[in-house]
N, C-alpha and C positions, 0 to 999 in steps of 0.2 A: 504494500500500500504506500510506503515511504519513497519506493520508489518511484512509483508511477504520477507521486505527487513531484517530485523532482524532474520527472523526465517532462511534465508539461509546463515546469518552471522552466529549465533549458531552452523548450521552443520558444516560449513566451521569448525570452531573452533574445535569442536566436531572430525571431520575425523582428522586435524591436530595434535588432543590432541593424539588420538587412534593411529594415526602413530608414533608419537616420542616416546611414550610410549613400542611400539612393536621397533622399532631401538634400545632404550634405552634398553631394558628387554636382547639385543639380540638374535638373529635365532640358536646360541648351535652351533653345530658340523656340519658340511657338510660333506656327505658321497654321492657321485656321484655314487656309484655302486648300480645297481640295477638288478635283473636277474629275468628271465623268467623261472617259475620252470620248470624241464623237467623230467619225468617218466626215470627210467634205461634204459629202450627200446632205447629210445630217447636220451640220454645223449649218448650212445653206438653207434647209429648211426651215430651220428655226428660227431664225435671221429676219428682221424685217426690212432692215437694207446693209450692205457691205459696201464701204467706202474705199475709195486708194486716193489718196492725197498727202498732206505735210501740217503737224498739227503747227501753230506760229506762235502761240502765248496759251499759259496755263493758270488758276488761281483754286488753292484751297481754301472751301469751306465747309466750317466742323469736318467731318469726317467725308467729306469729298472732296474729289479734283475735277474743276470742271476746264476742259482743254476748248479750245478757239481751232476748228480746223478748217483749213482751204480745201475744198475738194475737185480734185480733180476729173473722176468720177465713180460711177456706182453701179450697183448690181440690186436687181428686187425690187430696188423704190428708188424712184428720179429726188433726189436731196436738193437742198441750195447748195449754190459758192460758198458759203460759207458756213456753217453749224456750232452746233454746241454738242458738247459729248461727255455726259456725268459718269464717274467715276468713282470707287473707294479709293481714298487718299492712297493706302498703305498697300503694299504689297500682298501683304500676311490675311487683308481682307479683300482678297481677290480683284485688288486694282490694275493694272497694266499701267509702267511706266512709260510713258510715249517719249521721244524723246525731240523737243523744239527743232525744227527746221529740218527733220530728215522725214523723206518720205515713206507712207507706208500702208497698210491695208489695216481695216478694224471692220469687226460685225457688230452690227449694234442691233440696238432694242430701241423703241419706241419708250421715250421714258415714262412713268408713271409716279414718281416720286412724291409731287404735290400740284397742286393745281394752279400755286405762283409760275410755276414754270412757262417759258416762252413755249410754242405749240412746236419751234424748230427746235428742241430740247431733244436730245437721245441718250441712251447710257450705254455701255459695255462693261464687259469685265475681261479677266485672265481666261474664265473657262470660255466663253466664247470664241475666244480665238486662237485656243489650239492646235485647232486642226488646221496643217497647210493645203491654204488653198490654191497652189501652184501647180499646175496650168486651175484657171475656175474652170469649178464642173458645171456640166451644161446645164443643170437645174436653178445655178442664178440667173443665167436667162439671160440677155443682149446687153453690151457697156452701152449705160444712161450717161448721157451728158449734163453738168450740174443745171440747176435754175439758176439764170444768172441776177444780179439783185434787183434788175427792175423790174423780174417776173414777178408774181403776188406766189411765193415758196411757200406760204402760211397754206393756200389754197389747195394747194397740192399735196398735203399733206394732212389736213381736215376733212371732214365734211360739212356741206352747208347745212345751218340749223335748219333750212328748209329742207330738207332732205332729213333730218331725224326727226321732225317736226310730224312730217307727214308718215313716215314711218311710226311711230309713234301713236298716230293717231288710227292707223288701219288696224293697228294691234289693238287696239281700245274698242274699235269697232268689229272687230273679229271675236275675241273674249261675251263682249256686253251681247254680241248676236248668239252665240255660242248657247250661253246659258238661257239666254230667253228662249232657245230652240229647246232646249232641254228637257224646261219649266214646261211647254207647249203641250210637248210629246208624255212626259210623266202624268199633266193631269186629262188628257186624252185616252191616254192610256195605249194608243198606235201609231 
C-alpha cells in the first residue's frame, strides 16, 4: 500500500517536472493562421474577382491593413483603376504582406466588414492566395480591363436599389399570394 502511495507521488512529480520544464523551454512563436490548400480550380471559384496590379500606399487600422492598389487588370469581376483591399495587419492573423510598388496578383472577396465601408472596399487574406495561379485556369474567364475613374466603378459593382427594390417586392407578393392560396384551398377544402 506504501508503495503504491509513492509510486503515484513519483508520477505526480514526474508530470509536474515535465510541465514546468515545457513552460520553462517555452511554446516559440504562435502563428494562428492556418489554411486549407485549395487546387487553382478552387481558389478561382471562390474568388469574386482576382487582380494583377502594384499595391502604391498602405495604412493600419486597429487590427487591419488597408492597401491602395493600381490595377492593372482582372479576372471574374471588371474592378476600378484603383481599389481598396482590407487586410489582417499581422501575418500570424492570416494577413498577406504586399509589398509597395512591386507588382503582383491577389484574390479577393467582396468585403463585408461594416457598412462605413466605400462599396469599392475588398479584403483578402494569406489563405486565398495560395494556390499558384500561373498560367490562370480557364475558369477565371477572359482578362477584364480596369474601370477607368471617370466610369461610375460604384455601379458596376452594386446593384441598383431599383432593382432590389423591385425584387423585393415580387417576393412580398409571391409569399402574401402564396398563403392567401393556401387559406382558399384549406377552407374549401379542394
Amino acid at each position: 500500500m506504501v508503495l503504491r502511495l509513492l509510486a503515484r507521488i513519483c508520477a505526480a512529480l514526474a508530470l509536474l517536472a515535465v510541465s514546468a520544464a515545457g513552460a520553462w523551454a517555452g511554446a516559440g512563436e504562435a502563428c494562428a493562421c492556418s489554411c486549407l490548400p485549395l487546387t487553382p480550380d478552387e481558389t478561382v471559384r471562390a474568388a469574386d474577382a482576382i487582380v494583377v496590379g502594384t499595391p502604391v500606399s498602405d495604412r493600419v487600422e486597429g487590427a487591419d491593413r488597408i492597401y491602395v492598389f493600381e490595377v492593372d487588370a482582372s479576372y471574374k469581376t471588371r474592378v476600378a483603376e484603383r481599389i481598396r483591399i482590407r487586410t489582417a495587419a499581422e501575418g500570424p492573423a492570416c494577413g498577406p504582406q504586399l509589398t509597395i510598388g512591386t507588382a503582383t496578383m491577389v484574390v479577393l472577396h467582396r468585403s463585408l466588414d461594416d457598412a462605413n465601408l466605400p462599396t469599392r472596399s475588398w479584403s483578402t487574406s494569406l489563405c486565398a492566395s495560395l494556390a499558384r495561379l500561373d498560367p490562370m485556369p480557364a475558369t477565371a474567364g477572359e482578362r477584364l480591363e480596369p474601370i477607368a475613374a471617370n466610369d461610375d466603378a460604384d455601379q458596376a459593382l452594386t446593384r441598383s436599389p431599383w432593382v432590389v427594390g423591385a425584387g423585393a417586392l415580387a417576393g412580398v407578393v409571391v409569399i402574401v399570394g402564396g398563403a392567401l392560396a393556401v387559406r382558399r384551398y384549406r377552407r374549401t377544402g379542394s
